[in-house]
Structure formats: C-alpha cells, structure tokens
TORKOL-4160 file (C-alpha; in steps of 0.2 Angstrom, whole numbers, padded with zeros to 4 digits, m for minus):
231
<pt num="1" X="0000" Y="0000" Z="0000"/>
<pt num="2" X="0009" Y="0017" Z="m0005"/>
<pt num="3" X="0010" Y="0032" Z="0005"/>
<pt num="4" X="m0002" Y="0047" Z="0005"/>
<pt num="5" X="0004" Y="0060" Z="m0008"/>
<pt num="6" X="0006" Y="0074" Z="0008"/>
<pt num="7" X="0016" Y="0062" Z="0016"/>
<pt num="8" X="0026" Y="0056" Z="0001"/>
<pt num="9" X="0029" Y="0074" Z="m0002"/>
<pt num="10" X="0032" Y="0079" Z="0017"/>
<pt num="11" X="0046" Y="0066" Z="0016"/>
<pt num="12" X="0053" Y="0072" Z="m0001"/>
<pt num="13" X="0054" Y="0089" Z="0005"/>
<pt num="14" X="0064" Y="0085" Z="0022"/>
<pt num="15" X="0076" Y="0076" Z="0012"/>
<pt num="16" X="0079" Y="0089" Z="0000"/>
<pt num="17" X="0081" Y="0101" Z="0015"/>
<pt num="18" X="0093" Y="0088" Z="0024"/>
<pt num="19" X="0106" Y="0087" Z="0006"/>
<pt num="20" X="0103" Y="0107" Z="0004"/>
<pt num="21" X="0111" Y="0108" Z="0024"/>
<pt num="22" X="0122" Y="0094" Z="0023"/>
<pt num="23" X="0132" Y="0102" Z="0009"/>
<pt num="24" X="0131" Y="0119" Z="0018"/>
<pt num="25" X="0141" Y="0110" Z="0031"/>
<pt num="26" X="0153" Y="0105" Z="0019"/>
<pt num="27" X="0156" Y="0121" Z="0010"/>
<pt num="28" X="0168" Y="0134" Z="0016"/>
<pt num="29" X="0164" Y="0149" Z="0026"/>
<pt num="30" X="0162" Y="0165" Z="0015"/>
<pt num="31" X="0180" Y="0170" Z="0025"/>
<pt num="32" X="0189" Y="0157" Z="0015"/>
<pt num="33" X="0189" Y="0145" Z="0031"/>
<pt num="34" X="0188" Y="0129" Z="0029"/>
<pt num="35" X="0177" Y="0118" Z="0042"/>
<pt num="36" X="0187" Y="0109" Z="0057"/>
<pt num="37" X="0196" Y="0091" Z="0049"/>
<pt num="38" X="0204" Y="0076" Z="0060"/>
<pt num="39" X="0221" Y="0080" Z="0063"/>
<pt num="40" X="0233" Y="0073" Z="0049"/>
<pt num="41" X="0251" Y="0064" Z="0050"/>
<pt num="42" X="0250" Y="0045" Z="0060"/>
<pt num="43" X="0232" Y="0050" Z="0065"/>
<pt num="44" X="0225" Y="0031" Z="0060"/>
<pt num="45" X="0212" Y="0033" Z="0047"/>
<pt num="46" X="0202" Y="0018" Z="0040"/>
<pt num="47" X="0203" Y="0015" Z="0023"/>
<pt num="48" X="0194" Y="m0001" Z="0022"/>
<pt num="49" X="0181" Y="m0011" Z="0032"/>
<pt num="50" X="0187" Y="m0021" Z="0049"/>
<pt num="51" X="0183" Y="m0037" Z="0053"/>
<pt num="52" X="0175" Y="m0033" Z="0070"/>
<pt num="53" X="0154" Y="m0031" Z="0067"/>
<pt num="54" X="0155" Y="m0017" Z="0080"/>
<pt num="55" X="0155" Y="0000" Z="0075"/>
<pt num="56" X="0152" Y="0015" Z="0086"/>
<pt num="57" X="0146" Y="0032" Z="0079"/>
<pt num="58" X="0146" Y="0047" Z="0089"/>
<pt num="59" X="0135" Y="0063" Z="0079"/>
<pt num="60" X="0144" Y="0079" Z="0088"/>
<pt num="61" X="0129" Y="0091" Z="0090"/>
<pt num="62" X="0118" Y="0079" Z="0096"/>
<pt num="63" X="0127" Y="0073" Z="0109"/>
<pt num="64" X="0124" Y="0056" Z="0107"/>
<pt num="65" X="0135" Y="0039" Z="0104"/>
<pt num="66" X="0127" Y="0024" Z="0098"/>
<pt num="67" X="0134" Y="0006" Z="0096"/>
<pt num="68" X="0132" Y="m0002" Z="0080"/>
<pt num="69" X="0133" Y="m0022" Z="0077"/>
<pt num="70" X="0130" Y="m0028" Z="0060"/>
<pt num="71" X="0120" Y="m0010" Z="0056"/>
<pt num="72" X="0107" Y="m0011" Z="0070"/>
<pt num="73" X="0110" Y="0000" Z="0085"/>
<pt num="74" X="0111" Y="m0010" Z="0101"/>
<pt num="75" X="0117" Y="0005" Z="0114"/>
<pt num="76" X="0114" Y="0022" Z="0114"/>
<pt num="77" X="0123" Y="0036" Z="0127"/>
<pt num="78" X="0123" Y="0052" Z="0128"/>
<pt num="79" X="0140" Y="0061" Z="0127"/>
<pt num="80" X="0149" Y="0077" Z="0130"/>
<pt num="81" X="0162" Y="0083" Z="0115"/>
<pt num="82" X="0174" Y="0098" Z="0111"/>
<pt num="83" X="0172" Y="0116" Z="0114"/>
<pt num="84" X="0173" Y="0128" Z="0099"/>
<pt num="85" X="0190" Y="0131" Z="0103"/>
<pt num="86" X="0195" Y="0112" Z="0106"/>
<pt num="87" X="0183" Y="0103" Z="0094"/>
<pt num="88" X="0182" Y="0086" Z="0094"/>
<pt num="89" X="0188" Y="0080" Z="0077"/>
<pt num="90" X="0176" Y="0071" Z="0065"/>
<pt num="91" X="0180" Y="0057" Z="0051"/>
<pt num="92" X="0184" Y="0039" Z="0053"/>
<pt num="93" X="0196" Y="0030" Z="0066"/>
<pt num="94" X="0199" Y="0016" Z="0074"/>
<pt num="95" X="0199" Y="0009" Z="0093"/>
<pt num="96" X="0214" Y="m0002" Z="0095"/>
<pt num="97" X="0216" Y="m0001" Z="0115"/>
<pt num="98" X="0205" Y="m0001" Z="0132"/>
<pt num="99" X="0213" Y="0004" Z="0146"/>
<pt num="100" X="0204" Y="0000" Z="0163"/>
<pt num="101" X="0206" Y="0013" Z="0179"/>
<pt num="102" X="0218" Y="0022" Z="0169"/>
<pt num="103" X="0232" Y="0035" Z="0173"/>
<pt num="104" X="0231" Y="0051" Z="0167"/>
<pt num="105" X="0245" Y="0059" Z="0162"/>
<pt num="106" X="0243" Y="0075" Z="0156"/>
<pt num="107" X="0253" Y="0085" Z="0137"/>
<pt num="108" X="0269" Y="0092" Z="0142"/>
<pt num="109" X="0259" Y="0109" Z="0136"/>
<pt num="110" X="0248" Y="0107" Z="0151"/>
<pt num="111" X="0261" Y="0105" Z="0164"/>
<pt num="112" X="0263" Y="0108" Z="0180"/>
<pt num="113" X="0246" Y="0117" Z="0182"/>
<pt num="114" X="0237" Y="0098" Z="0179"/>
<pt num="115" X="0248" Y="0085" Z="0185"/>
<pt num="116" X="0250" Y="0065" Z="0183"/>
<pt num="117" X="0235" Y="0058" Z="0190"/>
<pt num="118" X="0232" Y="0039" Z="0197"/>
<pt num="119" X="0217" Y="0030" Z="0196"/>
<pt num="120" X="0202" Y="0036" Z="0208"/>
<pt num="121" X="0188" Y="0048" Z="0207"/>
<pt num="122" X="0198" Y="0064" Z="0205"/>
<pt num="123" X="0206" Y="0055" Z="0187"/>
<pt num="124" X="0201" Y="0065" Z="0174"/>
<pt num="125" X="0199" Y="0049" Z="0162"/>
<pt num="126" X="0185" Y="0042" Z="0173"/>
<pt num="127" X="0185" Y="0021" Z="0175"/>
<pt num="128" X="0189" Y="0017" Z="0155"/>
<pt num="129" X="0197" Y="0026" Z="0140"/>
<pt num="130" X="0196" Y="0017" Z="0122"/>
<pt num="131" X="0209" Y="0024" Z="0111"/>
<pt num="132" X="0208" Y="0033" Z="0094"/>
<pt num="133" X="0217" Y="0047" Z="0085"/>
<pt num="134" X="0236" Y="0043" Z="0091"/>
<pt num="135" X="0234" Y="0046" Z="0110"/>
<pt num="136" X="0229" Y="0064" Z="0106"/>
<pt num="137" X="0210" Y="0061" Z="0110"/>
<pt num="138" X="0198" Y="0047" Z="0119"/>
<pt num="139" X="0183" Y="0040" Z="0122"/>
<pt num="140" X="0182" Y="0039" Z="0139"/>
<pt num="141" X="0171" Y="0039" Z="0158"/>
<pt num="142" X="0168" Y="0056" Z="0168"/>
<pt num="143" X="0161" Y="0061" Z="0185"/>
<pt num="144" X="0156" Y="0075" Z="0177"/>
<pt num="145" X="0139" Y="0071" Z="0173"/>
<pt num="146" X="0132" Y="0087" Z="0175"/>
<pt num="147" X="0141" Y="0092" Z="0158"/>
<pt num="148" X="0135" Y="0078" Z="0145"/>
<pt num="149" X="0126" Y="0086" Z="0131"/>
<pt num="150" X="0135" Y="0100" Z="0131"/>
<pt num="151" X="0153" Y="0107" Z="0122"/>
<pt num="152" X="0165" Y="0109" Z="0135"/>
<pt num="153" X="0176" Y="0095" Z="0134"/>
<pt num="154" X="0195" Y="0097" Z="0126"/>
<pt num="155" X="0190" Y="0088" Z="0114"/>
<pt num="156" X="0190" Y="0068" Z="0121"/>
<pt num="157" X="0170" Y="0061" Z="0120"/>
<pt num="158" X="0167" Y="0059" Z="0139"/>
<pt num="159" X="0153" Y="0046" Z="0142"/>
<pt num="160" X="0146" Y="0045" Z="0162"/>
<pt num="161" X="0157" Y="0029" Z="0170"/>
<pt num="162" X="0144" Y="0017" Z="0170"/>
<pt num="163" X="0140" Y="0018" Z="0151"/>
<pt num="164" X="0161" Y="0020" Z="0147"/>
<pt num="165" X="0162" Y="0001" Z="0155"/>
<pt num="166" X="0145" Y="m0004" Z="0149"/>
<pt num="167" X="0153" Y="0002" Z="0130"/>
<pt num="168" X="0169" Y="m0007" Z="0134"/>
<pt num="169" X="0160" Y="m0023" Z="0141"/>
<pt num="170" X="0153" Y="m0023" Z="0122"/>
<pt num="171" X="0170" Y="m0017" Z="0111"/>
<pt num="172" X="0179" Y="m0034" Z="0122"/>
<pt num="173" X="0161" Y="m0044" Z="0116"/>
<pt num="174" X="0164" Y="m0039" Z="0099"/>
<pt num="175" X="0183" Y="m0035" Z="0097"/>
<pt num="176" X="0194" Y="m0047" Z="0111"/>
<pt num="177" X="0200" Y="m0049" Z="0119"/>
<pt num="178" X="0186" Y="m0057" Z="0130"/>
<pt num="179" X="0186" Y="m0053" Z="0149"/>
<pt num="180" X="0180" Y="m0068" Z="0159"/>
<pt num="181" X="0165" Y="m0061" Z="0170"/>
<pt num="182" X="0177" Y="m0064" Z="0188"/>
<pt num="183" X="0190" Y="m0051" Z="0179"/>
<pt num="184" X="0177" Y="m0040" Z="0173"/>
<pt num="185" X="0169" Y="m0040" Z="0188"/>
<pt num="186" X="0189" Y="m0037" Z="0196"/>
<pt num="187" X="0190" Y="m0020" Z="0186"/>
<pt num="188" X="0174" Y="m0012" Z="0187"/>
<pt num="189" X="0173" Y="m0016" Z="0208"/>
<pt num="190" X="0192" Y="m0010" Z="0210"/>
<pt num="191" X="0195" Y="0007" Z="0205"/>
<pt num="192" X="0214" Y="0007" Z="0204"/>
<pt num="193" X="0217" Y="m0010" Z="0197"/>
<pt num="194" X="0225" Y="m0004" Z="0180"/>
<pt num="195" X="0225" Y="m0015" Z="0165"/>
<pt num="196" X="0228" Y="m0012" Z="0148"/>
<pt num="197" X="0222" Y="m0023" Z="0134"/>
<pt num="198" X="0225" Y="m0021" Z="0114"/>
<pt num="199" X="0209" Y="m0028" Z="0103"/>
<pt num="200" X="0211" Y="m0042" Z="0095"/>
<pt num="201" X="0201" Y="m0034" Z="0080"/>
<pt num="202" X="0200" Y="m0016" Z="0079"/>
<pt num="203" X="0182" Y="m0005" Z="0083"/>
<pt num="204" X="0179" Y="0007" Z="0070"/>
<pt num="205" X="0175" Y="0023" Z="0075"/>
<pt num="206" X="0165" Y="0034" Z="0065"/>
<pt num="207" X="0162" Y="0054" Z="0070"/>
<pt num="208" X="0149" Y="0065" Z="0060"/>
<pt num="209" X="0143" Y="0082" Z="0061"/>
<pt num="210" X="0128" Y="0081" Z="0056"/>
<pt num="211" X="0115" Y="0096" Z="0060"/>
<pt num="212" X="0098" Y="0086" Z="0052"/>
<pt num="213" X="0093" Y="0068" Z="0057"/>
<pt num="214" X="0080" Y="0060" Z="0049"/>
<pt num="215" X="0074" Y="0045" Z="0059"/>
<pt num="216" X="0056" Y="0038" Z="0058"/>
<pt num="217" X="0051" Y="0051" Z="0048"/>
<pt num="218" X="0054" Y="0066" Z="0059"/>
<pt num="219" X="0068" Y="0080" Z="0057"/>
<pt num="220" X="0080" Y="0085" Z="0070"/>
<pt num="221" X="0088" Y="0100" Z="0069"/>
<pt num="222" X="0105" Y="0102" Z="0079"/>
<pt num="223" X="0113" Y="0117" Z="0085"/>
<pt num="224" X="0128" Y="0122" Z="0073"/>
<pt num="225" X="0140" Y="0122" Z="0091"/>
<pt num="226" X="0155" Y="0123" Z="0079"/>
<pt num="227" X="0147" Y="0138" Z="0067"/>
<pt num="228" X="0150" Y="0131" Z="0052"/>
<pt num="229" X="0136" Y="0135" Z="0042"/>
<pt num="230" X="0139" Y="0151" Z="0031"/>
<pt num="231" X="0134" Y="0165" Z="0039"/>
C-alpha cells in the first residue's frame, strides 16, 4: 500500500532540506575558512572495512554515541564533546586499545598546572578510556555528569562511567580480547586495578557532524555548536 501524496511529499521535502544543509556543512565559510578536519600525520584513518561487526558512531551536535553491530543500533549514550576552541575532530578512526582505571597523564603543554593523576575519582579519564586518534584524543568515563550534552570538553568524547564500562564490556564482546566475567567483575569493583588490553580486531570509530537527522520520519535540527554554516 503506498504512502499518501502529503506524506510522500512531506518526506521528499525533508530530504531535500537535509542534502541542501548537509552540503552547507561541507562548503567553506564566505571568509575562506575551511570547516574543522581530524588532525593529519600518524592520526590512524580507515581505509577499508574491519573485521569486528562493532561500530560505534558518535554525531557531535547531538550529543549522542550509539553502538552499532551488523548495522542495528544496540546502545545508545549520551556524550559530552569539544568546545569551539578544542573541537572534537570528525571522520573515521579506529579503537585499538582499552585501558581500565587508567592513569592520566597530562601534554607536556599542560604541565605543571594539571599533574599525573592515578586512578580514583579525582582521574580526569574516569573508569575506561578506548583509544583513537594517536593518543591525542579518547573515548572515555567522567564524574562529570552534569556536563553531557554539552561542548566543554578538550576535545576527548566523555561518556558518564557506568556507560564507558557498559561500551567497553561490548567493544571486548565484539573486538577481544574477552574478559571472563570474575576479571570484569575485578576491574569495574576495584577502582585502581589498571590493565591495559590491545583488541584483537579493531572498533571502527566513525564521527559525523551532522545538523539534520531523519529518523522515523521526523527531522532533527541540531545546534551548529561549531558555526560552520555560512553566515
């Protein structure tokens, strides 16, 4: 049975309206600049599929990272992301490590006003961190709840701790190595035992900036948090 016309073209019209704003995204400002892009050099960037059916996606304006196995969405989270001045960087990566109850050590830029700090709840890392971008930016646990959905980090996606182990607990499922339960049980009840584990497959991370979702046939509009829409 086919769609109403005024439906069919509702629809047509909010996918017009999504390609006209998704190739505003894309061009540059009318002051030459270009739209912020991953950092370039060792940054690892995938250029093929990965064997692991994982995939995490995190969408910067709307504050939200989902986990993706064999193109169904199985977890959602909300997340906080980069300032304007630090903004988290979009395009394709891969998660190769998990590190449990980490250290944080802080860039040599940032020292000695932040210092090394061990595992604990004054770590600025939170419970879990899962590596991407050469070290220079995480996905990783915060206390700092009061700040998800909102652009205030240094550019690391910050997930509240109990979804950063939940979203570990799946990248181990999916991506080895397993954790039996009695050492998964070990690190999420000790907060200073530190281990850190390289995936046997690597998680592909995926981060868009995408102002207009359709989903279910409604429109979501985002706030342009990085202004790059032409003004």
């Amino acid at each position: 049975m086919s769609a109403p016309s005024h439906l069919r073209r509702s629809l047509e019209a909010g996918a017009i309206l999504a390609a006209a704003l998704l190739v505003a995204v894309l061009l540059p400002s009318p002051g030459g600049a270009t739209p912020p892009v991953a950092p370039s050099g060792d940054v690892p960037q995938l250029d093929a599929p990965i064997p692991s059916r994982l995939e995490i996606r995190v969408n910067i304006p709307a504050y939200r990272l989902e986990a993706i196995v064999d193109g169904e969405v199985v977890a959602r989270f909300p997340v906080t992301v980069g300032a304007p001045h630090e903004p988290t960087p979009d395009g394709r990566y891969v998660i190769d490590r998990v590190a449990w109850n980490p250290w944080w050590h802080p860039p040599s830029h940032r020292r000695p006003k932040d210092r090394v700090t061990p595992p604990g709840p004054r770590n600025p890392m939170g419970r879990v961190k899962l590596h991407f971008a050469a070290d220079l930016y995480f996905v990783h646990g915060t206390a700092l709840t009061g700040e998800l959905g909102r652009p205030v980090s240094r550019g690391c996606i910050r997930l509240r701790n109990e979804d950063a182990i939940a979203l570990a607990a799946l990248v181990h499922e999916h991506a080895g190595p397993a954790l039996p339960d009695r050492e998964l049980q070990r690190l999420v009840g000790n907060a200073k035992a530190t281990r850190h584990l390289v995936l046997d497959r690597p998680v592909s991370l995926r981060i868009v900036y995408e102002l207009l979702e359709i989903g279910q046939g409604e429109l979501e509009l985002h706030e342009d948090i990085y202004r790059r829409l032409p003004s």
